[in-house]
C-alpha positions as CSV (number, residue, x, y, z in Angstrom):
1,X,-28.6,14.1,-6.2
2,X,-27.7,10.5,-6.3
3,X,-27.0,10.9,-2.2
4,X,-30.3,11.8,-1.6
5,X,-32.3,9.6,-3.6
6,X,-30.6,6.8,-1.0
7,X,-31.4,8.9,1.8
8,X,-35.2,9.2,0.7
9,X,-35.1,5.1,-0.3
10,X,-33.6,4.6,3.2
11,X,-35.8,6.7,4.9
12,X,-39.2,5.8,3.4
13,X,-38.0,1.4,3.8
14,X,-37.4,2.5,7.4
15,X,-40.4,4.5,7.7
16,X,-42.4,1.5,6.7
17,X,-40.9,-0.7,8.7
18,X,-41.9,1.5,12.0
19,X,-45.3,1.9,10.3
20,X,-45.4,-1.9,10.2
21,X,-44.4,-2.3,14.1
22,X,-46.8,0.5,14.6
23,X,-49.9,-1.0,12.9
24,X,-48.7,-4.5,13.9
25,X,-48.6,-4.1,17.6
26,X,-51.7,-2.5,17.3
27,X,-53.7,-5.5,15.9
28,X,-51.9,-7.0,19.3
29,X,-53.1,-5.1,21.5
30,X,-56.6,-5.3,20.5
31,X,-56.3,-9.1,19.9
32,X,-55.2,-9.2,23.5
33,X,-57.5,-6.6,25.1
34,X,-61.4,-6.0,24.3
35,X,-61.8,-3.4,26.5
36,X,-63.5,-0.3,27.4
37,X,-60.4,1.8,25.9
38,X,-58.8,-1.2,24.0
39,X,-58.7,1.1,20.5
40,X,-56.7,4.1,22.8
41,X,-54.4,1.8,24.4
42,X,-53.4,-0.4,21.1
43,X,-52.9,3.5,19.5
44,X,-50.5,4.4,22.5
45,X,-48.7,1.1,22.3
46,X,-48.6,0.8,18.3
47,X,-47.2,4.9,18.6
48,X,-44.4,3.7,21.7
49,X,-43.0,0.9,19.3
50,X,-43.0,2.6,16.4
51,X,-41.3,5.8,18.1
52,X,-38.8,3.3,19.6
53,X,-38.1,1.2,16.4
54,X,-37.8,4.6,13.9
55,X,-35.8,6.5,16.5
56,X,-32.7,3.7,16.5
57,X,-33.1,3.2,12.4
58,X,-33.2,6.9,11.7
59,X,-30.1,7.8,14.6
60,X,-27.5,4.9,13.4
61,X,-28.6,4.8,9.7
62,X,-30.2,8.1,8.4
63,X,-28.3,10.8,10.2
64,X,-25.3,7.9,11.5
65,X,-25.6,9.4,14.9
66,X,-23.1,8.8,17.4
67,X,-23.9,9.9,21.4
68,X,-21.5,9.9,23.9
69,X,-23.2,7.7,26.9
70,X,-26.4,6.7,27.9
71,X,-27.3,10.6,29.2
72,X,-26.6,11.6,25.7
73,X,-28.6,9.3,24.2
74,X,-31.4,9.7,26.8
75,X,-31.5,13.6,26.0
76,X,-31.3,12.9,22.5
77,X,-34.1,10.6,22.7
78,X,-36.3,12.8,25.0
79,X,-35.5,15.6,21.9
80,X,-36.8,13.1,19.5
81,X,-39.4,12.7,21.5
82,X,-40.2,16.1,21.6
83,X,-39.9,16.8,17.9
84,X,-42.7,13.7,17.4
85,X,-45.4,15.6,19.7
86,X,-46.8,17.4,16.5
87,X,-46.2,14.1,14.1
88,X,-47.6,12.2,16.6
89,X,-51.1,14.5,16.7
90,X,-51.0,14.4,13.5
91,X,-51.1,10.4,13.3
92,X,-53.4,10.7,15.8
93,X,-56.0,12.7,14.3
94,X,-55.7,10.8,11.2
95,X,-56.6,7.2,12.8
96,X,-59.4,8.4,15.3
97,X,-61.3,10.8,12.8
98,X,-61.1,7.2,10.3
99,X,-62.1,5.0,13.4
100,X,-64.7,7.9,13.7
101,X,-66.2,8.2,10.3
102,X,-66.3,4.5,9.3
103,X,-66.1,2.4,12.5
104,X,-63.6,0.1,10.8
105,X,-60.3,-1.8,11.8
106,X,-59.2,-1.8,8.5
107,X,-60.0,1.7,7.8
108,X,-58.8,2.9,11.1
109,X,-55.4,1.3,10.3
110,X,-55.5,3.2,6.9
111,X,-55.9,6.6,8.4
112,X,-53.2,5.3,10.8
113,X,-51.2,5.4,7.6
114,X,-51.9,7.7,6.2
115,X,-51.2,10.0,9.5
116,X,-48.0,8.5,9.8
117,X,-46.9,9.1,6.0
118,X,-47.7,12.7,6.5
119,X,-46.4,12.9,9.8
120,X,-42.7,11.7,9.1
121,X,-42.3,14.1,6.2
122,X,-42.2,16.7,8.8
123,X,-40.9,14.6,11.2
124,X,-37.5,14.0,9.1
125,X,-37.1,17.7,8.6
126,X,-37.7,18.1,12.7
127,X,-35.1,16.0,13.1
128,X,-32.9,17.3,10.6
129,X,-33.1,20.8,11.9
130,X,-33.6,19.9,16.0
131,X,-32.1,16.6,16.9
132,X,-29.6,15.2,15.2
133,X,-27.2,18.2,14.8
134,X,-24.1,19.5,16.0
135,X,-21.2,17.9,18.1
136,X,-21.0,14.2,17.8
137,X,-18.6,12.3,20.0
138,X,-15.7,10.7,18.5
């Protein structure tokens, strides 16, 4: 029990933290870009970095990981990857049906949030289940 209420404190800081880089390099992008699609590409950037950032904290820290080489990590990544195709949708839907209904940054950045609470609920158990199992080097 005890074990498990780390994991969950663990996962949720980290899941935070990627939310943050998510959200964060969002407000970048549309700092930098005012554009005719500057809402889509800040919401493909924000979801690269926050892939990126969660992907290295949840492989060394949550499920301590190990690949083999850089192949092994690049198939285990791509997997990851794979696994965050319904998350992301999820997040997705979330942050344009906000940016939809209220025309908001701030309230397009809360359904952002709230997309991405939902969505790595069922991303950690994709992972558990799909990616990070079975024979780890070493």
């Amino acid at each position: 029990m005890r074990e498990m209420m780390k994991l969950t404190f663990w996962y949720t800081l980290f899941a935070i933290v990627a939310t943050l880089a998510n959200i964060g390099s969002q407000d970048i992008t549309t700092r930098l870009y005012q554009g005719r699609f500057d809402i889509t590409l800040s919401v493909l950037v924000g979801t690269a970095v926050g892939l990126l950032v969660k992907y290295i904290l949840d492989k060394k820290y949550i499920f301590k990981y190990r690949v083999a080489n850089l192949a092994h990590d690049t198939r285990t990544f791509l997997l990851y990857i794979s696994m965050g195709i319904i998350t992301t949708l999820i997040f997705w839907g979330f942050e344009f049906t906000f940016e939809y209904l209220f025309e908001t940054k701030a309230l397009r950045y809360l359904g952002g949030v709230i997309g991405l609470c939902i969505g790595y609920v069922v991303k950690y158990q994709l992972d558990k289940r799909y990616v990070f199992t079975g024979m780890q080097p070493g």
